[in-house]
Structure formats: C-alpha cells, structure tokens
N, C-alpha and C positions, 0 to 999 in steps of 0.2 A: 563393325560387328565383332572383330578378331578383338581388338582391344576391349569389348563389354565382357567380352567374356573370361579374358586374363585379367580382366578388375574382380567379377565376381568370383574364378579359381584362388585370386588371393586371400578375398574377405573368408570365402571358406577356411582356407588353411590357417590365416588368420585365429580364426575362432576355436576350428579344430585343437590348435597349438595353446591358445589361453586356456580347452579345459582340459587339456593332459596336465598340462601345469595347474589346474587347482583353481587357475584366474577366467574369471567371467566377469563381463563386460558390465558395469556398473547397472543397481536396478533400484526404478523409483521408490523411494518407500510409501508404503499402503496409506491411501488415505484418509484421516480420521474419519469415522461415520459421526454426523453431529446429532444430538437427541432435544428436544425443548420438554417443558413438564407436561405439553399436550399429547405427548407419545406416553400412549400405554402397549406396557410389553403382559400380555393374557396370558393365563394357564386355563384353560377350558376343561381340562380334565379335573382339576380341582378348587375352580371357581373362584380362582384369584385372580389378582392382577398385581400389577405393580408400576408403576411412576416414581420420576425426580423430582423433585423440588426447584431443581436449578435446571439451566443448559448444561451440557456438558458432552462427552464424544468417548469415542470406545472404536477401537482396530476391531470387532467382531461383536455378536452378539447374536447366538441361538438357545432355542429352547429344546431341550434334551432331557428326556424320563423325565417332563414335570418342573424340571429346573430354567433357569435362563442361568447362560453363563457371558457375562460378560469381560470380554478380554479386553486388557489396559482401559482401564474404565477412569475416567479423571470429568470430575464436575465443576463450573465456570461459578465457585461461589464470588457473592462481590469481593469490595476490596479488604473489608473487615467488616464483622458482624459485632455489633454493638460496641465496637469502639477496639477487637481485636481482633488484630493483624492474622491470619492465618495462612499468609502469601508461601511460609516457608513450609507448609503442607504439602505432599502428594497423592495424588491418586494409586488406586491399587493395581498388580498386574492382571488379577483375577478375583472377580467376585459370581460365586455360585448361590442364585436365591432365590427360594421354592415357599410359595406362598399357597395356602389352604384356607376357605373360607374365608377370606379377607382381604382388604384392599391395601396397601402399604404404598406410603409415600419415601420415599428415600430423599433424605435433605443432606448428608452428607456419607461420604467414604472415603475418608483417607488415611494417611500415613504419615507420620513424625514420630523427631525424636527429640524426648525430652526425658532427659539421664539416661533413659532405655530406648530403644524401638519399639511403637506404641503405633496399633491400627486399630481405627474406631469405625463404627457404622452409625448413623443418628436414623431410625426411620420411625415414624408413624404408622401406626395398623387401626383401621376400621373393619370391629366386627370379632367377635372372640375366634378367628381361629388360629391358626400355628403357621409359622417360620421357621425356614431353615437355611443357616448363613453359613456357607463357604468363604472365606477369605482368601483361602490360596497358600494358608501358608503351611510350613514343613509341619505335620501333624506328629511326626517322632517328636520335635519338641518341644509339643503342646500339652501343659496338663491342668486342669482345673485352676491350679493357683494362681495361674496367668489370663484368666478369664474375669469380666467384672460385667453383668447385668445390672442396668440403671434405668430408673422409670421414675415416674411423678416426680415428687419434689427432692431428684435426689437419693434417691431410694436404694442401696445397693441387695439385691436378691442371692441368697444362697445357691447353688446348685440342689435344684428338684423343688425351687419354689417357684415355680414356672417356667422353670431352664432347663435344658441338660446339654453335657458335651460327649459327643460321640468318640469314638475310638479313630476316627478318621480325622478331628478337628473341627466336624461339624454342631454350632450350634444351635441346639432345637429349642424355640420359643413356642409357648403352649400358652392360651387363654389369658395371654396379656393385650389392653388396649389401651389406645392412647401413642404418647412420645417411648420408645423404646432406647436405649441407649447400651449398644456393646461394645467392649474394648478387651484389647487385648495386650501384653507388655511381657516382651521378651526379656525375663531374669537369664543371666548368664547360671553357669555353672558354681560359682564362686556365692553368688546370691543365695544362690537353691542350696547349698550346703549350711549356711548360716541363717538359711532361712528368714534374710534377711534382718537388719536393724530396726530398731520401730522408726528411727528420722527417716531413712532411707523412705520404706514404704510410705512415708507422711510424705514426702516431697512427690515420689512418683506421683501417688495416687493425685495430689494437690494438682499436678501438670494437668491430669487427665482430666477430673473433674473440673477445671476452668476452663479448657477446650468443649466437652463435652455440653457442660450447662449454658455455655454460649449458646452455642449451636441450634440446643434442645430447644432454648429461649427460644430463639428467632424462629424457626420452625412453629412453635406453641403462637408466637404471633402472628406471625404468615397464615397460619392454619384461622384465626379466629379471624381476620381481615377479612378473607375468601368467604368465611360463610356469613358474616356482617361488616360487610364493605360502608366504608362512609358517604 
C-alpha cells in the first residue's frame, strides 16, 4: 500500500512539474468526423438544406445564427475528374454556409495554387433562393477584384448581378440556379498596384477556369445521372 501510494505522490508531482514548465503530456489529436452525400446538414429556420457531392470529413461542424460552420472541412474527390489530377488540392480550414429557400449541393471546396493562392467553391442550388459563403479567409484583404462568380456555360457575373461581397468577405448569392462556381485569388500588393498585366490575368484566370469547369462538368454530370440513371 506504502509503495501505491509513493507511485501515485510522484505521477502527481510528475505532472504538476510538466505544467509549470509549459509541458503537458502528449494529447491525441481529434478525430475526423466523416460525412457521405446522404448527410444533410438543415436550416429549418430558413428552409434550406445543404449536402456534398463526395465523402469527405471535417474536425467540427455546427449550425449557428442560420449558418453551418464547418471547421477543416476536406472532401474525398476521386482520383481525377475527367482526366485531371487535382490530388495537389486542399481542403479549407473554415467554410461558413447559410442557405435560404434552397437546396445546394456542394461538389467541391478547395485550395490551390496556381501563380496565386486560389480557393474555390463548386455547388449546385435548387430553387431561386440565396447563399451566403464564408471561406475563412482575412476579409482586410479581400476586395471585389479578387472575386469571380461563374454559372452556366462559363459565364463570369459582375458584382450586383446576382452577387454581392460584403465588408466582412462574405459572399451573397441571390436568385441564381443551377452549377454555381466561386473563386477567389490572392493578388499580392505588387499586383494590385499595376493592377495587373493583361498575360498575367489570362494565365491566372486560365488556371482557374480549367479547375473550375472541370469540376462544374462532373457535377452537371453527376447531377443528370441521379435524376436519369441508366
């Protein structure tokens, strides 16, 4: 008995001694929540819903004022869609997404970089109502010019033609249905003062738009499958 209890006097001071010092005793990291495209995440309050496309997994995921936030959000696309690689992709640390009258399928979310750091969203919306996309990222230095809204074939929309970005970084999708396509591409300083080269912007834009209309494709197919399966 003498000696159980001069084991446990030392694990005490043991421990006590690693947190003065700062060191605590190694801790497992969290384990991913996994999701399939038959999880739908509801807003009940404003008659949305939302679903993936793909599998995929997320450290968190609640629904807050109307929104679902999901933290390190990463989806298990295949190996390449339509013949391209997208393996050197990643998921995002934070996506904030608040659906209104409408059902929206989210087929992709991620991040790459090509010339710039570029995060995209690919989702489908049934139903004219409104979207609103948090990405997560630093809103100080986010402005319009680094925004790109894509729909049908291709299609890039202006801000206020079914879009707007908020002062926060949030962007608001309004009475668009169908494939929706947002992106976003980190111009440095250097950029934004020369407001760019016209190659420069051809090559970026190029990267994005081949990532994106991939994507949208496969989705647009996916989507007709499901509702006229063979």
């Amino acid at each position: 008995m003498k000696n159980k209890k001069t084991n446990a006097l030392i694990v005490l001071a043991l421990v006590v001694t690693l947190s003065l010092l700062g060191l605590t005793p190694p801790t497992h990291a969290q384990t991913p929540n996994a999701f399939t495209p038959n999880d739908e995440f509801a807003i009940p309050e404003r008659n949305g819903t939302i679903q993936f496309g793909f599998n995929g997994n997320y450290s968190s995921a609640t629904l807050e004022n109307g929104s679902w936030i999901f933290k390190n959000l990463q989806m298990e696309h295949p190996q390449s869609f339509l013949g391209f690689d997208l393996n050197g992709s990643q998921g995002v640390s934070e996506l904030k997404f608040s659906v209104a009258n409408s059902n929206v399928t989210i087929w992709a979310c991620l991040s790459f970089y090509y010339t710039l750091p570029v995060y995209s969203i690919v989702y489908t919306a049934e139903g004219l109502g409104s979207q609103s996309i948090d990405l997560g990222l630093n809103s100080t230095e986010s402005d319009v010019t680094e925004w790109s809204v894509i729909v049908g074939d291709n299609i890039f929309l202006a801000e206020g033609d079914g879009w707007t970005l908020t002062p926060d970084g949030t962007i608001v999708v309004e009475g668009l249905e169908g494939n929706v396509t947002i992106a976003h591409f980190e111009l440095g300083s250097f950029e934004k003062n020369v407001l760019f080269s016209l190659e420069h912007s051809v090559a970026i834009l190029t990267g994005i738009v081949l990532v994106i209309v991939v994507v949208a494709a496969v989705a647009t197919k996916i989507r007709i499958n499901k509702k006229h399966p063979l």
